[in-house]
C-alpha positions as CSV (number, residue, x, y, z in Angstrom):
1,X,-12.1,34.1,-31.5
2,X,-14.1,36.3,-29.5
3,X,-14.7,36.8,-25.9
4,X,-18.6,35.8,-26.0
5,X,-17.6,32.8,-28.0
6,X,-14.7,31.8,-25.6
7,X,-17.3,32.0,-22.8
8,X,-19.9,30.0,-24.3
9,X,-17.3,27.4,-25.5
10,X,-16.1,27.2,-21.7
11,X,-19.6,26.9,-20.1
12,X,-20.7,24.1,-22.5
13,X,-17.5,22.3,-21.8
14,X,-18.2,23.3,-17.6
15,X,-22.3,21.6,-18.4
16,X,-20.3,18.6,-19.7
17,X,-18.3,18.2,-16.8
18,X,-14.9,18.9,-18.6
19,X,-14.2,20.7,-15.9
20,X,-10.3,20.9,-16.6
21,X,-11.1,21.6,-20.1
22,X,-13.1,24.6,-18.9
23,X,-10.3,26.3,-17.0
24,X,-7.6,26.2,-19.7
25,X,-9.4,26.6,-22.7
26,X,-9.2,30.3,-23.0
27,X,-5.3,29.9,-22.1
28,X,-4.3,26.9,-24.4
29,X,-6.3,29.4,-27.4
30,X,-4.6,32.1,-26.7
31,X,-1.2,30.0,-27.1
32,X,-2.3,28.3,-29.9
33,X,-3.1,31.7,-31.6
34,X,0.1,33.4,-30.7
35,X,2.1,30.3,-31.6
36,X,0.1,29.8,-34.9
37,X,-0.4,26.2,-34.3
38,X,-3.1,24.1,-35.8
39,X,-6.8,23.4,-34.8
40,X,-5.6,19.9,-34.2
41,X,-2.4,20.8,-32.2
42,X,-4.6,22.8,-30.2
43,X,-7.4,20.3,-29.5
44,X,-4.6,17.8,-28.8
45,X,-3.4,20.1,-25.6
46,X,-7.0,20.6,-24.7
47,X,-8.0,17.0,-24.4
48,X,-4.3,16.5,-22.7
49,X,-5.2,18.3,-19.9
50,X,-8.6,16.9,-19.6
51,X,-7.1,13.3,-19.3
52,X,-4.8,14.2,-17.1
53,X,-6.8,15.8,-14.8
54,X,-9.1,12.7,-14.9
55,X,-6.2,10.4,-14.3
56,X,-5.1,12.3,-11.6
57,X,-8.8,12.4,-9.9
58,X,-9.7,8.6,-10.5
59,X,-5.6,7.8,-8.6
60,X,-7.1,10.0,-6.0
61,X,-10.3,8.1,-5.2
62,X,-8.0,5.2,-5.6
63,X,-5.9,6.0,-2.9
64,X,-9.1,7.1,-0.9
65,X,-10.6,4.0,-1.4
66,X,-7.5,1.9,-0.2
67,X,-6.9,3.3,3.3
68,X,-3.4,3.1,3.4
69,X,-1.9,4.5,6.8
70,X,0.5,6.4,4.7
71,X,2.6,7.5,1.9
72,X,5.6,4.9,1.6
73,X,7.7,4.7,-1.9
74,X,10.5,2.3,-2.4
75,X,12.9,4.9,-3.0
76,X,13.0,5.6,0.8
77,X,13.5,2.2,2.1
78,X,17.0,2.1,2.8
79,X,18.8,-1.9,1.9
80,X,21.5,-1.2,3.4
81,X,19.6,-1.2,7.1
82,X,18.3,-4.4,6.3
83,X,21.0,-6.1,4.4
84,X,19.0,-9.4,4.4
85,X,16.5,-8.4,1.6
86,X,17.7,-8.3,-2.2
87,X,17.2,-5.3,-3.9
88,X,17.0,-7.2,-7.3
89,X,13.6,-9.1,-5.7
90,X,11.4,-6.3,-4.5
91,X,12.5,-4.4,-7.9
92,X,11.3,-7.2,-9.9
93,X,7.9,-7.1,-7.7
94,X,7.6,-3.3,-8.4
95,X,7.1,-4.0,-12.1
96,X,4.0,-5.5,-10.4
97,X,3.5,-9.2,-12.2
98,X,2.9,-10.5,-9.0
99,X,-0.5,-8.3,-9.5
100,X,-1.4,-9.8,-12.7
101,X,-0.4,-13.3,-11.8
102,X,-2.0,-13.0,-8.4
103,X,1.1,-14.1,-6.8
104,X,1.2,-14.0,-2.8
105,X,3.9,-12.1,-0.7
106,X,4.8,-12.5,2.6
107,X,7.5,-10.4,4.4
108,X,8.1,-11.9,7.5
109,X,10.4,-10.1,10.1
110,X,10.5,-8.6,13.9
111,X,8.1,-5.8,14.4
112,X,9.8,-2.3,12.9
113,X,11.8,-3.7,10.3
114,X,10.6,-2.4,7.5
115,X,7.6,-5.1,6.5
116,X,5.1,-2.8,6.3
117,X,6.8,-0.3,4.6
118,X,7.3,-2.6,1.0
119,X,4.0,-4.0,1.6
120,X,2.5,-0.5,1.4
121,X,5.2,0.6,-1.6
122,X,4.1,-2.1,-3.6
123,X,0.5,-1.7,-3.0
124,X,1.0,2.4,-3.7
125,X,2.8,1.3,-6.9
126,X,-0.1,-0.7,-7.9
127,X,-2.7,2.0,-7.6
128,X,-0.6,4.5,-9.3
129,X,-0.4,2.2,-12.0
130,X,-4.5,1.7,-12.3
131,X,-4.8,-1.2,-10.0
132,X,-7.7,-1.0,-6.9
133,X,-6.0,-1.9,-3.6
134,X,-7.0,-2.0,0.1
135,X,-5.0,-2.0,3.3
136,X,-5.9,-3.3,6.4
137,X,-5.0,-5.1,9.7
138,X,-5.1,-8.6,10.1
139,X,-7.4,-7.9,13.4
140,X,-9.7,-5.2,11.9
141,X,-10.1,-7.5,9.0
142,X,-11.2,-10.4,11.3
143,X,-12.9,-8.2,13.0
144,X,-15.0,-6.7,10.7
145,X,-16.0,-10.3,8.9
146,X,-17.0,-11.2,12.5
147,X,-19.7,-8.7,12.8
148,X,-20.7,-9.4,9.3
149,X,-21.4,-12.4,9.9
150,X,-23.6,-11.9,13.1
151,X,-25.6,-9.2,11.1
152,X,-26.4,-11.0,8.2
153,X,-23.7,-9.0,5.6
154,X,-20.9,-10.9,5.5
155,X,-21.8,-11.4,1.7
156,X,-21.3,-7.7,0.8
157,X,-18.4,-7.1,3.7
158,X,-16.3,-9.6,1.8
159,X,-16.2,-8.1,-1.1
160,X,-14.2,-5.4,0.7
161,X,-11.4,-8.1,0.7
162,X,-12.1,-9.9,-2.3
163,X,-12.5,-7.1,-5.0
164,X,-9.6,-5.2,-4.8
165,X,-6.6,-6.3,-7.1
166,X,-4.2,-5.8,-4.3
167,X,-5.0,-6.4,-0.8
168,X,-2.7,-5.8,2.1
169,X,-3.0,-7.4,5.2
170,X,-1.2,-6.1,7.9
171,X,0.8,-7.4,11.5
172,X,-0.8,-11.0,11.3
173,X,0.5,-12.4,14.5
174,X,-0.3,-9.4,16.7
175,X,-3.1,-10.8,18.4
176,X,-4.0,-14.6,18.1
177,X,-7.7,-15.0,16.6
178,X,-10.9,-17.3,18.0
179,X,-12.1,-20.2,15.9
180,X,-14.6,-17.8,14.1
181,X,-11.7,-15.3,13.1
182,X,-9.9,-18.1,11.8
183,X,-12.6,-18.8,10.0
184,X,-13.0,-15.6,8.5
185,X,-9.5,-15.0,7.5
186,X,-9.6,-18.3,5.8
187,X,-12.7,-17.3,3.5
188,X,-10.9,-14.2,2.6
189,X,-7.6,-15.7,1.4
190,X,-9.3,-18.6,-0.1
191,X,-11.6,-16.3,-2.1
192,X,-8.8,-13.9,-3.0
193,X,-6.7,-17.7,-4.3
194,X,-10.0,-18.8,-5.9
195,X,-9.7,-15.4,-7.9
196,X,-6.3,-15.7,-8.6
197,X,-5.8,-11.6,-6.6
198,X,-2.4,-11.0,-5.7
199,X,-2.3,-10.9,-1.3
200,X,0.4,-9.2,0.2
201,X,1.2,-10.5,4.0
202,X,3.0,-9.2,6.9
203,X,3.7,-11.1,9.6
204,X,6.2,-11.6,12.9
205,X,5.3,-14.8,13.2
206,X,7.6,-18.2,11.7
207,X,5.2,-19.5,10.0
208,X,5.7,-23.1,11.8
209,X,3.9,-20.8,14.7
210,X,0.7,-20.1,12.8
211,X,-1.4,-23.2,14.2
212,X,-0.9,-21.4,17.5
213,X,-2.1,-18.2,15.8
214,X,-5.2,-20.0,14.3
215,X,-6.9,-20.8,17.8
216,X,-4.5,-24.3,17.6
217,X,-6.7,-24.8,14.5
218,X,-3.7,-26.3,12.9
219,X,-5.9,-27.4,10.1
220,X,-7.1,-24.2,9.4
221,X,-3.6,-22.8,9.7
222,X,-2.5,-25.0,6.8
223,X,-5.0,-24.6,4.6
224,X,-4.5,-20.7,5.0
225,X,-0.4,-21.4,4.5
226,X,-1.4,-24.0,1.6
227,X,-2.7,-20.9,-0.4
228,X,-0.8,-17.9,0.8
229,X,2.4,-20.1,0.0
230,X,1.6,-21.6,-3.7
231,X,3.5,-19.8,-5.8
232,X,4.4,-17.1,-3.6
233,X,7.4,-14.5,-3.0
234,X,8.3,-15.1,0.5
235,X,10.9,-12.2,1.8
236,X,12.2,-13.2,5.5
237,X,13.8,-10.0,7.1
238,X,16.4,-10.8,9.4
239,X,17.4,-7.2,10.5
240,X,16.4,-4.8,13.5
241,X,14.1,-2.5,14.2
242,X,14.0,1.4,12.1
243,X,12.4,2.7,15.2
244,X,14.7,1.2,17.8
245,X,17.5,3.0,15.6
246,X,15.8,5.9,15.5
247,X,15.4,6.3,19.8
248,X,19.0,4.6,20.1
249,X,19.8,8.2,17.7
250,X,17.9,10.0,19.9
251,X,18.9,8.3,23.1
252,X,22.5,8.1,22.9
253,X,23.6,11.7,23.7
254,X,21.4,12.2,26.2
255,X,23.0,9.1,27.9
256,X,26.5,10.5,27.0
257,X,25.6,13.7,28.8
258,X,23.9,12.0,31.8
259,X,27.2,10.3,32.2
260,X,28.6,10.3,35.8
261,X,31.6,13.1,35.8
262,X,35.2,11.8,35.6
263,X,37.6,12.0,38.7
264,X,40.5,14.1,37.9
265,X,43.6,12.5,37.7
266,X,45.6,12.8,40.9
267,X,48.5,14.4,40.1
268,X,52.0,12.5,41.3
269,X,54.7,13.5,43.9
């Protein structure tokens, strides 16, 4: 194959917006020349690359498009710090039925003990695996449905919430919400039900304590429960905090070295 032709060949596929095609062809010819494979072997490699480049570019926007705060896998989350949560159950939710059966999950815990981690792992592992997802806190979710409704675009803000296959909503209980927060978190897990979209929940609230959360809407509070709960994986951490470890690591020689020195011993006579 000449050079001309391997040019030509490489800006047609570049107009076509193969652009991964482009850049290897002229490498994946020269293999399949020097290893005497067929054309078919060789256009098998070529479109290989192209569709993994596109996979890789579509996770991307994925991942863009979901706003997680970070990167979090399962494989760092360490059960034996939190000794309360099964293994076997968040394993089972990684092979992500819950997405496809829309099934709720609520981690429930003190703040810092690892809720938001699996929340986010799961979601991740969703994504990767071609599902849309969005993250976002309970009070920038409320938040921004709030001011949606005042301006008149609550009908195209909700589908923020309502379109993804997995959505995350973050450290419900931080701050209590208004009747018109209430309100607006209701529509959004209601919707998301209605749809039958899997909702993943973090909370440091007992749930009995989320008609105090709703305004004292306890009405509201049990309709929201009503549909986060039906059917749903509820995973109740009882450990500490990773962070408060952390310091306590950081803290404790520090404290051993600020440590008043001992008398000596008085010797006897």
């Amino acid at each position: 194959m000449s050079a001309a032709l391997i040019e030509q060949i490489k800006d047609d596929l570049g107009y076509l917006k193969l652009h991964r095609s482009a850049e290897v062809f002229a490498t994946l010819a020269e293999s399949a020349r020097r290893d005497d494979r067929s054309h078919l072997e060789f256009l098998a490699a070529l479109v290989a690359e192209e569709a993994a480049a596109t996979r890789q570019r579509r996770l991307s926007a994925r991942l863009r498009f979901a706003h997680f705060p970070a990167r979090r896998s399962l494989e760092e989350f360490d059960f034996s710090f939190q000794p309360s949560i099964d293994p076997k159950v968040i394993a089972d939710l990684a092979g992500l039925g819950f997405v496809e059966a829309g099934t709720p999950i609520l981690l429930l815990g003190k703040p810092g003990c690892g809720k938001s981690h699996l929340a986010i792992a799961l979601a991740i592992g969703a994504v990767e695996a071609g599902y849309r997802g969005y993250f976002t806190t309970a009070t920038d979710m409320v938040a921004a449905m709030t001011t949606a409704y005042a301006d008149g675009t609550f009908a195209t803000k909700i589908r923020t919430y309502t379109g993804p296959s997995v959505l995350v909503i973050d450290d419900v209980g931080i701050t209590p919400f208004d009747r018109a927060q209430a309100n607006a978190f209701f529509q959004v897990v209601n919707r998301r039900y209605e749809n039958r979209s899997a909702t993943i929940v973090t909370t440091n609230r007992g749930l009995p304590a989320w008609a105090e959360l709703f305004g004292g809407d306890s009405v509201v509070a049990a309709a929201v429960l009503d549909r986060l709960l039906d059917g749903a994986t509820v995973i109740n951490i009882k450990g500490g905090s990773w962070r408060l470890r952390e310091h306590q690591a950081l803290t404790q020689p520090l404290a051993q070295l600020n440590d008043p020195p001992q008398s000596p011993p008085k010797r006897r006579r």
